[in-house]
C-alpha positions as CSV (number, residue, x, y, z in Angstrom):
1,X,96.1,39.9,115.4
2,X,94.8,36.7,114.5
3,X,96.5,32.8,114.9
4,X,96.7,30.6,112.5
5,X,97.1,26.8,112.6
6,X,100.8,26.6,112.8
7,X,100.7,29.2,115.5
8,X,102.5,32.1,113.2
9,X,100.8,35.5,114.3
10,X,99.5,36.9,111.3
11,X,98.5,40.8,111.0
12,X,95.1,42.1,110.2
13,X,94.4,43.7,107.3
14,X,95.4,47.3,107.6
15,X,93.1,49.9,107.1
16,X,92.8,51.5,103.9
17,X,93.9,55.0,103.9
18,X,91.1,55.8,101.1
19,X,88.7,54.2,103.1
20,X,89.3,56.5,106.1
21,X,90.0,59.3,104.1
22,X,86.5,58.7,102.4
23,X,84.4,57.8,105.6
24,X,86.0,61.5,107.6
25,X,85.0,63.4,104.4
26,X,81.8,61.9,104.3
27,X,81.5,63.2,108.4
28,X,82.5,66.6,107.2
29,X,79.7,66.9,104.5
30,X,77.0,65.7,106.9
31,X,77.8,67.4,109.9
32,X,78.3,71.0,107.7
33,X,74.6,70.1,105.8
34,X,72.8,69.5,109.0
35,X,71.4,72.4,111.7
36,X,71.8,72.8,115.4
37,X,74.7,72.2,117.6
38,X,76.2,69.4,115.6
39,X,76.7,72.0,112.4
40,X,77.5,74.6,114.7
41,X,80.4,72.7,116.2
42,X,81.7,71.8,112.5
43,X,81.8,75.2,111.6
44,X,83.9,75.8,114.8
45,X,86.0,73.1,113.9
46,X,86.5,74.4,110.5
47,X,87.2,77.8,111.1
48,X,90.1,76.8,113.4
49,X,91.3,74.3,110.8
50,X,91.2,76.9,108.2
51,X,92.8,79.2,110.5
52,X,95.5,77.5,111.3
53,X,96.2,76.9,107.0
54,X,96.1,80.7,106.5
55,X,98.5,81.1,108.7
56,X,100.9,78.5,107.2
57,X,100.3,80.3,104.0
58,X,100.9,83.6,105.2
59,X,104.2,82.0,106.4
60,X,105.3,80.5,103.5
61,X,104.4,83.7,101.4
62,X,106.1,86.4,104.1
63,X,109.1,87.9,101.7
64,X,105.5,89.3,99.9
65,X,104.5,91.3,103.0
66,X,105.7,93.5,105.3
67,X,103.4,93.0,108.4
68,X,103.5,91.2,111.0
69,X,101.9,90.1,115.2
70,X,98.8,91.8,115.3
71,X,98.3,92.6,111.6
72,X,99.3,89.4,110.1
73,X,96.7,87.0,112.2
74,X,94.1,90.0,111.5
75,X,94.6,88.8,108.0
76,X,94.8,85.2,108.5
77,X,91.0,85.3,110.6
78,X,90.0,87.1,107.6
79,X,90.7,85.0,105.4
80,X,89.5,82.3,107.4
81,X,86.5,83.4,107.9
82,X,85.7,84.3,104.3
83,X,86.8,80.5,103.3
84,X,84.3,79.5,106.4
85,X,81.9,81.0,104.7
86,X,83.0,79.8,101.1
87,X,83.2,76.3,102.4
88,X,79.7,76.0,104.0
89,X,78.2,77.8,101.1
90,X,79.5,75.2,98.7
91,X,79.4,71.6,100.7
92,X,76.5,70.5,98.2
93,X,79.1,70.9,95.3
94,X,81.6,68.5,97.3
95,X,82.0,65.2,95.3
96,X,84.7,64.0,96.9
97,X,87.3,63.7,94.3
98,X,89.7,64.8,96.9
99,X,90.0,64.6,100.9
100,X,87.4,67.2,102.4
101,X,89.8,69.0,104.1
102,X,92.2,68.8,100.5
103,X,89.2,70.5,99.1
104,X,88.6,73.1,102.0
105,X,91.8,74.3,102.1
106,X,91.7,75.8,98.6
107,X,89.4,78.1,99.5
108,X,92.1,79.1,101.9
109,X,94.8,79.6,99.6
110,X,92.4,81.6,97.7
111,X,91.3,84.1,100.3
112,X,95.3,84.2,101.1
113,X,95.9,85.4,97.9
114,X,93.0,87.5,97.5
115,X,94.0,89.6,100.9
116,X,97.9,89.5,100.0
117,X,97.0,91.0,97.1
118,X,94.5,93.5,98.9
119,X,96.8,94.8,101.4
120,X,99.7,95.3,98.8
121,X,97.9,97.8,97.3
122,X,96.6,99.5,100.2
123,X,100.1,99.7,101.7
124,X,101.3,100.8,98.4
125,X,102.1,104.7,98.1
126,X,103.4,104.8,94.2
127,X,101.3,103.8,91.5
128,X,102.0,101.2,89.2
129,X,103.1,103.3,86.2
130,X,105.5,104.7,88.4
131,X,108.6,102.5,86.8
132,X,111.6,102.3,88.6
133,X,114.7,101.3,86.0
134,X,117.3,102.0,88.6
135,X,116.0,98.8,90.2
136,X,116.6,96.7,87.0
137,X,120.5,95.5,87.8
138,X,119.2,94.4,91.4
139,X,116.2,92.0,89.6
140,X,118.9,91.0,87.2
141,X,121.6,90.1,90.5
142,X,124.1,92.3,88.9
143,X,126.0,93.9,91.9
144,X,127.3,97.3,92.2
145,X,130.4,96.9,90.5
146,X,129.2,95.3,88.0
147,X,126.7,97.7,86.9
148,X,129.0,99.6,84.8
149,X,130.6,96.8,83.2
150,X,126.8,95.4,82.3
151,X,125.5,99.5,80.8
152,X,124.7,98.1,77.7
153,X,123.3,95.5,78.4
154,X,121.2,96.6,80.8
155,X,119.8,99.2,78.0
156,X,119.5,96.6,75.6
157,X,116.9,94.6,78.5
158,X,115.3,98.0,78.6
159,X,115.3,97.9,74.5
160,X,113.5,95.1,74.3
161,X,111.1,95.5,76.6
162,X,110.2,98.8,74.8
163,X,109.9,97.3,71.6
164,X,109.6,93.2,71.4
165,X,106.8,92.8,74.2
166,X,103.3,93.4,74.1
167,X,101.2,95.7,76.3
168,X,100.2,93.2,78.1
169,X,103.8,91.5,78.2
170,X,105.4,94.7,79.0
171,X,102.7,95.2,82.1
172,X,103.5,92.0,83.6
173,X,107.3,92.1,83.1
174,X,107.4,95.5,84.0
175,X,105.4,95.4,87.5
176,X,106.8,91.4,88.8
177,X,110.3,92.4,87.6
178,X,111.2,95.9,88.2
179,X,108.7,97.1,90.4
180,X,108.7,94.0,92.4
181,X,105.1,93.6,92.9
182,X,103.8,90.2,94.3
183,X,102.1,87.8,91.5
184,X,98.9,88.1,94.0
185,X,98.8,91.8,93.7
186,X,99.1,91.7,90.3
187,X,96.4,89.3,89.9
188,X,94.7,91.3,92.0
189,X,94.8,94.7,90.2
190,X,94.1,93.6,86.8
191,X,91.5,90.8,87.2
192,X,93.2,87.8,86.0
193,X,94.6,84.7,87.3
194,X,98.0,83.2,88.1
195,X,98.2,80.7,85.2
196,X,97.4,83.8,82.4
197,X,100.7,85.6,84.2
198,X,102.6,83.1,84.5
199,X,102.8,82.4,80.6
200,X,103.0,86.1,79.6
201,X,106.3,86.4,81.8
202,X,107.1,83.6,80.3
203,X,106.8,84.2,76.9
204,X,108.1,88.4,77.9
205,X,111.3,86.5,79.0
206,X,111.7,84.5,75.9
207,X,111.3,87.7,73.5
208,X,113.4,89.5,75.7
209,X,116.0,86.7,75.5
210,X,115.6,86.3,71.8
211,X,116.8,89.7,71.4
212,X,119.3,90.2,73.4
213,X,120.8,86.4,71.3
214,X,120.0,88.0,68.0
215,X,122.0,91.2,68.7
216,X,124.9,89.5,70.3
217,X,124.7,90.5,73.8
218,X,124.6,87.3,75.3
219,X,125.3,83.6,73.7
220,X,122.3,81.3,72.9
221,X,123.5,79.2,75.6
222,X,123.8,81.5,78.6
223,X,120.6,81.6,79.6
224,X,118.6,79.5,81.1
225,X,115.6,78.1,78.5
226,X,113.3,76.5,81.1
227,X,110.3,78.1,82.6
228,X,110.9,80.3,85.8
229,X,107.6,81.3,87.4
230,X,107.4,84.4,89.7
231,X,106.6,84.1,93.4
């Protein structure tokens, strides 16, 4: 605090946020570049950090999995030991765009997904061609009773998934929607990325709706047009 001349206590300057931000990322980078005990001790305190984010991830993506105690922190060391490993490989390529630790935990969520993807199809006893129509009026939250009432338009669904969408449509429709496979396992098992799913459900939903509007099962208003992404 300083005083001024009419004796009105003015505040210092806070620090800025960025400045900090800037000056512990900067402590990262040289600590994780350098040898002996000092980089040895940043890697420590990284792996624990990155640690403690795979298991925030794992949390927040549980309805994907079905494991848990001992198997679940099993996967969350893995994974923070391959983004350990990532991170320290890569600190040369840090520019500090972002907050170091911003920028480490990526390589987190990455090795998450990579595993939850992984153990899906090891834990997996049916192969993804195995299609399961039954399960359609559950994706779709028709209940039980309403199954009957909704016959046709369940086989129209089915009609247009046959016939509107692409291979590639169908695959991704076909494996999120009715097989309920994770979007990590997916990316997993054919070798391509989030983003590149996310628009062929997309657009598989929009064909899919398009037909159903042109042959007058549903209205052009009642469903939703805005982009729903799979979990």
């Amino acid at each position: 605090m300083t005083t001024s001349d009419n004796h009105l206590l003015v505040p210092d300057p806070p620090v800025h946020n960025a400045t900090v931000a800037a000056d512990e990322s900067a402590e990262w980078v040289r600590a994780l570049s350098g040898t002996g005990l000092v980089h040895d001790q940043a890697v420590a305190r990284l792996h624990a950090m990155l640690v403690r984010a795979c298991h925030r991830e794992l949390h927040r993506r549980r309805g994907q999995l079905d494991i848990s105690g001992p198997e679940l922190e099993d996967l969350a060391y893995q994974a923070a030991a391959d983004a350990t490993m990532a991170v320290t490989a890569k600190i040369s390529t840090f520019r500090g765009e972002s907050r170091f630790t911003t920028w480490a935990y990526k390589f987190a969520i990455f090795e998450v997904s990579t595993k939850v993807g992984r153990h899906f199809w090891q834990k997996r006893t049916t192969p993804l061609d195995a299609e399961d129509w039954d399960r359609l009026p559950d994706r779709l939250g028709i209940d039980p009773a309403g199954q009957v009432q909704h016959q046709e338009l369940l086989a129209a669904v089915r009609a247009a998934v046959e016939t509107e969408l692409s291979p590639r449509q169908r695959t991704v429709f076909v494996a999120l929607v009715i097989e309920g496979v994770p979007l990590d396992a997916l990316v997993e098992r054919t070798g391509s990325n989030r983003n590149a799913l996310y628009k062929s459900m997309f657009d598989a939903r929009g064909k899919i709706r398009k037909s159903l509007v042109t042959n007058g099962y549903i209205n052009d208003s009642d469903a939703p047009q805005g982009k729903e992404t799979p979990s």
